[in-house]
C-alpha positions in Angstrom: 151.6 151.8 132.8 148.6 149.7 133.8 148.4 147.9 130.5 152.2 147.3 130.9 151.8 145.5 134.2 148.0 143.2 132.6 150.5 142.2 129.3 153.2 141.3 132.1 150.3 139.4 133.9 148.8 137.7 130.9 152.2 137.0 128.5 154.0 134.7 131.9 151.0 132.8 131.3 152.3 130.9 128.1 155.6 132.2 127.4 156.6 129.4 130.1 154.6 127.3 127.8 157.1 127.0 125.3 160.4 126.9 127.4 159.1 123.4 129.2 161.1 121.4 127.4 164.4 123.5 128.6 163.1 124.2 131.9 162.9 120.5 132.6 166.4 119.5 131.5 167.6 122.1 133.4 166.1 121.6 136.5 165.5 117.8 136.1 161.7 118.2 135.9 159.8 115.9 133.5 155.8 114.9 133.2 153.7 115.9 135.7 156.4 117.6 137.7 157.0 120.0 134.7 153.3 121.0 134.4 153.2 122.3 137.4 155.5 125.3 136.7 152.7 126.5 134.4 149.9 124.8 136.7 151.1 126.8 140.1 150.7 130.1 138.4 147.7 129.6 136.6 145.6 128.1 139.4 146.5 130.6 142.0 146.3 133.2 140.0 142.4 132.0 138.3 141.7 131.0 142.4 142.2 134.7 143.8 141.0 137.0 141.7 137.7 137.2 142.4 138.7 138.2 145.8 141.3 140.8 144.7 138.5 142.5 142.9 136.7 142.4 145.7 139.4 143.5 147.6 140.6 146.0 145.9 136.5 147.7 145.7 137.1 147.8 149.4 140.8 149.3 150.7 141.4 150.9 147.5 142.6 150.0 144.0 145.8 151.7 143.6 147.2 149.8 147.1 146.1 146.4 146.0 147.7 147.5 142.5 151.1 148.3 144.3 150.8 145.4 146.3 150.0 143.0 143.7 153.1 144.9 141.4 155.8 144.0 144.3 154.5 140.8 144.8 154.9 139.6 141.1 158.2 141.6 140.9 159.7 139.7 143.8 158.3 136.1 142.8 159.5 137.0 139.4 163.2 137.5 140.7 162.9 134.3 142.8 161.9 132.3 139.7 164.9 133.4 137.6 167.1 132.4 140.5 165.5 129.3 141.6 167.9 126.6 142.1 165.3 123.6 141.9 162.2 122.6 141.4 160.3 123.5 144.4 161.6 126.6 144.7 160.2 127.2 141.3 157.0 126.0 141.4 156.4 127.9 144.9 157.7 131.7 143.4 155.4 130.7 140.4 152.1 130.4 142.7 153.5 133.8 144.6 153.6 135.3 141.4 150.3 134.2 139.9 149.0 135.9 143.4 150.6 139.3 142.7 149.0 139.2 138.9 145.6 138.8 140.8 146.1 141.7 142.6 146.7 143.8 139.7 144.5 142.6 137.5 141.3 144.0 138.5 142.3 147.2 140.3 144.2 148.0 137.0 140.7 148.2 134.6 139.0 149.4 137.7 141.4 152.7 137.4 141.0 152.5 134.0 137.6 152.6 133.8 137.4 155.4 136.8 139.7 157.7 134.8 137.6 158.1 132.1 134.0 159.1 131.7 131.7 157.3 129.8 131.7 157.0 126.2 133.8 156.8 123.4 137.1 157.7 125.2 136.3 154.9 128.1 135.7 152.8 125.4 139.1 153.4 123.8 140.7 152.5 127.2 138.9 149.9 127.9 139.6 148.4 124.4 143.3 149.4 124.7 143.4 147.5 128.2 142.1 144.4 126.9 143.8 144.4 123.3 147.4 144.2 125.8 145.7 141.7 127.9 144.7 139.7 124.6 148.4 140.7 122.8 149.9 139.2 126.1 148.5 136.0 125.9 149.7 135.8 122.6 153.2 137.3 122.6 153.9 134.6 125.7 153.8 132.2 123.3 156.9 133.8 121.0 158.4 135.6 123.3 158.7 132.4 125.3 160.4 130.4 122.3 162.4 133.5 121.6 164.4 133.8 125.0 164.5 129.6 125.6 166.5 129.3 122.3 168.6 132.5 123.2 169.5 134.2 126.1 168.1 131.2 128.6 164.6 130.2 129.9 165.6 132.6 133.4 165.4 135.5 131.2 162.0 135.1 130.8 161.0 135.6 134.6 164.2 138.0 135.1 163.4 140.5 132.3 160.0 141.7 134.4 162.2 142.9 137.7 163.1 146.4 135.8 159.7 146.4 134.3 158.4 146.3 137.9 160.2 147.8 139.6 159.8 150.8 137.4 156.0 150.9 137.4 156.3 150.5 141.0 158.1 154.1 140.8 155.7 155.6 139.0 152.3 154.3 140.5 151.9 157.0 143.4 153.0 159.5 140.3 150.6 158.7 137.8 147.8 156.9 139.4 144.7 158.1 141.4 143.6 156.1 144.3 139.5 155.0 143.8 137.1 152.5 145.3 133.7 152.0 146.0 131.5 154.6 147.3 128.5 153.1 149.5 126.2 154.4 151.9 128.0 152.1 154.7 131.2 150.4 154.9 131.3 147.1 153.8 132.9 144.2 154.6 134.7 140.9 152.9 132.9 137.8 152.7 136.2 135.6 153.6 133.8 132.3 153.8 132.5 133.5 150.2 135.9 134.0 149.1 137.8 131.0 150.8 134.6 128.8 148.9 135.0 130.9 145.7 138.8 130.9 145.8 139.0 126.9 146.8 136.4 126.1 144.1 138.3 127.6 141.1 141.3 126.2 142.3 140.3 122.6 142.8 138.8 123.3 139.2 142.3 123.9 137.5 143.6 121.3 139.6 141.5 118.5 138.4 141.7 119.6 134.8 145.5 119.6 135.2 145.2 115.8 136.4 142.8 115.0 133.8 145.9 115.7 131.1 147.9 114.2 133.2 146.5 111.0 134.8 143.4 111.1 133.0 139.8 112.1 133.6 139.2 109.1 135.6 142.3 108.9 138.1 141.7 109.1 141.7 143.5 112.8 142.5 141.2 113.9 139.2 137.8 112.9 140.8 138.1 113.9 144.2 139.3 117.4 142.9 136.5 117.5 140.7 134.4 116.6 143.8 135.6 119.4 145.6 135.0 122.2 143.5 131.5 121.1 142.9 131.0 121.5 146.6 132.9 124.0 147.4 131.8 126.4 144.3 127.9 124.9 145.6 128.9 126.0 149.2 129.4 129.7 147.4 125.9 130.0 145.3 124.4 129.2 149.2 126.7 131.1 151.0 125.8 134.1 148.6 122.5 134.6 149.2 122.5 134.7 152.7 125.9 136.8 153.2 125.6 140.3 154.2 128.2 141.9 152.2 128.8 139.2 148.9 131.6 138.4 147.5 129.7 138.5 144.4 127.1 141.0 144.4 123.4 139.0 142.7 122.9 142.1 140.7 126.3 141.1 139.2 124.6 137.6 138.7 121.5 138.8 137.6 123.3 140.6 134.6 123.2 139.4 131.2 125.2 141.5 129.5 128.1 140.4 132.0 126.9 137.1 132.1 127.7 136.9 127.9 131.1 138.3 128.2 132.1 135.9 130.8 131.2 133.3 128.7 132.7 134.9 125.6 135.8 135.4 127.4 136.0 131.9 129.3 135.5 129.6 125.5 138.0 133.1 123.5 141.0 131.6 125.8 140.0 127.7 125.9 140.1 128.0 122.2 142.8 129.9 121.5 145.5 129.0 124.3 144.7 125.3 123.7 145.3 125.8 120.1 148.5 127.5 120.7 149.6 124.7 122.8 148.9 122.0 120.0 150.8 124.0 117.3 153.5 124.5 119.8 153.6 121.0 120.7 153.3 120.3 116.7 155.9 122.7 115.4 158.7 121.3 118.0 157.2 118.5 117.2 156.3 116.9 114.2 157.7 119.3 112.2 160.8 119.4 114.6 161.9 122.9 115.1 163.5 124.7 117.5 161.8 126.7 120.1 162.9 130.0 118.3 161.5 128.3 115.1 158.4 127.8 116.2 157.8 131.0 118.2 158.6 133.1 114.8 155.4 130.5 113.1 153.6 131.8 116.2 154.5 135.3 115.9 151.1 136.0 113.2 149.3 135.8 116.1 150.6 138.2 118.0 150.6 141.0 115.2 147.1 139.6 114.1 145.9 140.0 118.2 146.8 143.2 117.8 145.4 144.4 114.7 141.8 142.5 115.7 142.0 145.1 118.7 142.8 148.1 116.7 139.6 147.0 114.7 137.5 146.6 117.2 137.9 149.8 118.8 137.3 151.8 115.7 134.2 150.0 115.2 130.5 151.4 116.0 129.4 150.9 119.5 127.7 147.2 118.8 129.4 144.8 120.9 127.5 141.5 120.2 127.7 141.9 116.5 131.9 141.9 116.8 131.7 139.2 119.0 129.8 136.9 116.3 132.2 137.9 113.8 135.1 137.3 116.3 134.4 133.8 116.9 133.7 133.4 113.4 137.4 133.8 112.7 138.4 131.4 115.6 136.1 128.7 114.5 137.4 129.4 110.8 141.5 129.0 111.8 140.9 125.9 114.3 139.1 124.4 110.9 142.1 124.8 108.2 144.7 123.8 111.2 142.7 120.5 111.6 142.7 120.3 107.9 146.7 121.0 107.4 149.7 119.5 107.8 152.1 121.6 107.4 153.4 124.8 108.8 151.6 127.1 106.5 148.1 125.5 108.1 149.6 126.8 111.3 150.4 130.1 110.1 147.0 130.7 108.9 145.2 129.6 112.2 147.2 132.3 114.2 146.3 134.9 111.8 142.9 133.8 111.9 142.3 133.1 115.4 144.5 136.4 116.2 142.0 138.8 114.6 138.9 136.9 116.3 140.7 136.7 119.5 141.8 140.6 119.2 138.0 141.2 117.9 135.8 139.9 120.5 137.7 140.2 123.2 138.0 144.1 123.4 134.2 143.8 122.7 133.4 141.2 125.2 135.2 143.3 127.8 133.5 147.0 127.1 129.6 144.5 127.2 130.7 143.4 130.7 132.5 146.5 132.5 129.7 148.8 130.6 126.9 146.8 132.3 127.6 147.5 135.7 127.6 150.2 138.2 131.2 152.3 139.7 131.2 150.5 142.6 131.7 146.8 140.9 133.7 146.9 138.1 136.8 146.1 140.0 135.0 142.8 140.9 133.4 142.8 137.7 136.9 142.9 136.1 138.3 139.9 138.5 135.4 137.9 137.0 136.4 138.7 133.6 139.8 137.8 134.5 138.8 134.8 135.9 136.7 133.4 133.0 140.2 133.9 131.1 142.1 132.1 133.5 139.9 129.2 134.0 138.9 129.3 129.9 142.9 128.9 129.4 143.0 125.9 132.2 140.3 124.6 130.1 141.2 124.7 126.8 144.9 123.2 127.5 143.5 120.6 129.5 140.8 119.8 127.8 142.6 119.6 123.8 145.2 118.3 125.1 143.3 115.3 126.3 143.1 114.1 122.4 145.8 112.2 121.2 145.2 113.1 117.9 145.9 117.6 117.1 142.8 117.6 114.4 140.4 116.1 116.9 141.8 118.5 119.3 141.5 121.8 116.4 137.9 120.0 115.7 136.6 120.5 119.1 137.9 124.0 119.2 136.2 125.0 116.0 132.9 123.9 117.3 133.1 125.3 120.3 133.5 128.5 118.9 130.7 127.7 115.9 128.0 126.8 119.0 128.9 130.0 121.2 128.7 132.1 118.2 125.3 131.1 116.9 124.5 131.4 120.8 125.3 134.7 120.7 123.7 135.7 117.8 120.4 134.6 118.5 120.6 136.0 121.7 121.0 139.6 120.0 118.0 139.4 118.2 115.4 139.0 120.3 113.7 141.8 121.0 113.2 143.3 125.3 110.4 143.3 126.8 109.0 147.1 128.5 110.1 145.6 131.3 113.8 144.7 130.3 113.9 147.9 128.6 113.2 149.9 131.9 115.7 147.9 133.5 118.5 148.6 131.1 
């Protein structure tokens, strides 16, 4: 049930992607109005969920679970109802809230309900492979329902999903937090900084697309996070009870799988964007055409995951490998021109995607202690989101899809060699201790 409610989560994340055109002449939405039905949901759900980890460490994961479930279940209804814009836009930021509430208290109770080892490995991997799969499926899915039953269906189609997990949540699920000596309590001026920061973040990389990197609302938003996310580093050190504990900070392993999970999404949500936009394109097919071009990716997500699971505890090693196969599909996409260059990126990218991901996830949530790894997981969940704002904004910015597939493929050929140098160095006594 709790990887249900993450590949909810994760697929409304692109599946709106490729129903923009429709949404728009619907609702008489075009340019920058129209980017902010993907825009509304991304930033508020990237901006909040490092305090919904936090959060949910504190009252309890199963309530901010629940809460999070009804939340999206509601704001899912209002979308599929919405009779204009604004209405639309609004229910899309209330829903991105409700996925941040579940995110992280759903692979927190995940990773409390097994002990450690090979079968919390297997969850974990299952977790993220549905979180990966959902990313992926939103993109077909998406083109699937626009082209048949009507872009509401898309929104309206996770009410029964919802509702029922909402049935089954005080059946099935154990409530869990963190066990300290003392209570603790939230850092609201960390989280206010911290949620503020990522949110101006989206927000200027959305206007970058938009009005470019140099346009007025693009700069001061810019400006803001920088302060605002500066504000947090301070704010950190001194706080009683962090938002973000330093020995989070101070931990590499988590450190690489934020990273690894932040440039993972960049590189494959802003190539999925440039196919889409070149299969309805270019090539001028319908949104059904082009989600069934897409669909490799989904079936390749999954079969990355699968891999990875099976495969001997060595996390860094997968990773490598993972962005290898990224780097590889970006490469014959910028090369091609046709459909079948497309179809061999997803397949590509899928397996790398499905590959590293499930290990990037098992480094991070394996590196730290019980009573962080629901804000562990908002972090990872975060470095998604914002690696997903990222990418689309950032490839998007070329005018030109190679140059756009270009900069993807190195992206992933730098962080991989990255990675793999950082895995053979050998620890100090010292490090070793600490580990």
């Amino acid at each position: 049930m709790l990887c249900t409610a993450q590949f909810v989560d994760v697929l409304d994340v692109n599946a709106v992607l490729v129903a923009l055109p429709v949404i728009g002449r619907d609702l008489g939405l075009s340019g920058g109005g129209l980017q902010w039905v993907v825009t509304a949901y991304v930033l508020v759900f990237a901006g909040f969920l490092l305090l919904a980890g936090r959060l949910a460490d504190m009252v309890g994961r199963r309530r901010v679970f629940a809460a999070g479930l009804g939340l999206f279940t509601l704001a899912s209804l209002a979308c599929g109802l919405a009779p204009s814009p604004i209405t639309l836009v609004s229910a899309r930021a209330v829903q991105g809230l409700g996925a941040a509430l579940t995110a992280p208290a759903a692979l927190a109770m995940i990773v409390d309900a097994f002990p450690a080892g090979a079968s919390r490995e297997r969850a974990v991997a299952a977790w993220t492979a549905v979180a990966a799969v959902g990313g992926a499926t939103g993109l077909v899915v998406g083109g699937v329902i626009a082209g048949g039953p009507g872009w509401r269906w898309i929104f309206l189609i996770n009410v029964p999903v919802g509702l029922a997990a909402l049935g089954l949540t005080p059946r099935l699920l154990t409530e869990s937090r963190a066990t300290t000596d003392r209570p603790r309590g939230l850092d609201l001026p960390g989280a206010c900084a911290a949620t503020g920061g990522l949110g101006l973040l989206v927000l200027a990389l959305a206007q970058a697309q938009q009005d470019g990197p140099l346009a007025p609302i693009t700069l001061v938003a810019l400006a803001g996070s920088v302060l605002l996310l500066a504000a947090l580093l301070v704010r950190e050190r001194a706080a009683a009870d962090p938002l973000v504990a330093p020995v989070l900070m101070a931990t590499r392993p988590l450190i690489g799988a934020l990273v690894v999970a932040a440039v993972l999404t960049a590189t494959t949500s802003g190539g999925g964007v440039l196919a889409t936009l070149f299969l309805q394109g270019a090539l001028a097919l319908s949104p059904a055409g082009a989600a069934l071009h897409l669909l490799p990716l989904s079936l390749s997500v999954v079969a990355g995951s699968a891999i990875a699971s099976r495969l001997p505890s060595a996390p860094r090693p997968t990773i490598v490998a993972g962005l290898a196969l990224v780097a590889a599909g970006s490469a014959v996409a910028a090369a091609s021109q046709t459909a079948t260059g497309i179809i061999v990126w997803a397949i590509l990218a899928g397996l790398g995607l499905g590959t590293a991901s499930v290990a990037a996830t098992t480094l991070g949530v394996s590196a730290v202690a019980d009573d962080h790894r629901a804000t562990a997981a908002g972090l990872l969940s975060t470095a998604a989101q914002v690696g997903t704002a990222l990418g689309v904004a950032t490839l998007l910015v070329f005018a030109d899809r190679r140059l756009g597939f270009v900069v993807a493929a190195a992206l992933a050929v730098a962080l991989a060699v990255i990675v793999a140098s950082a895995q053979g160095r050998t620890r100090s006594p010292r490090e070793r201790q600490a580990a």
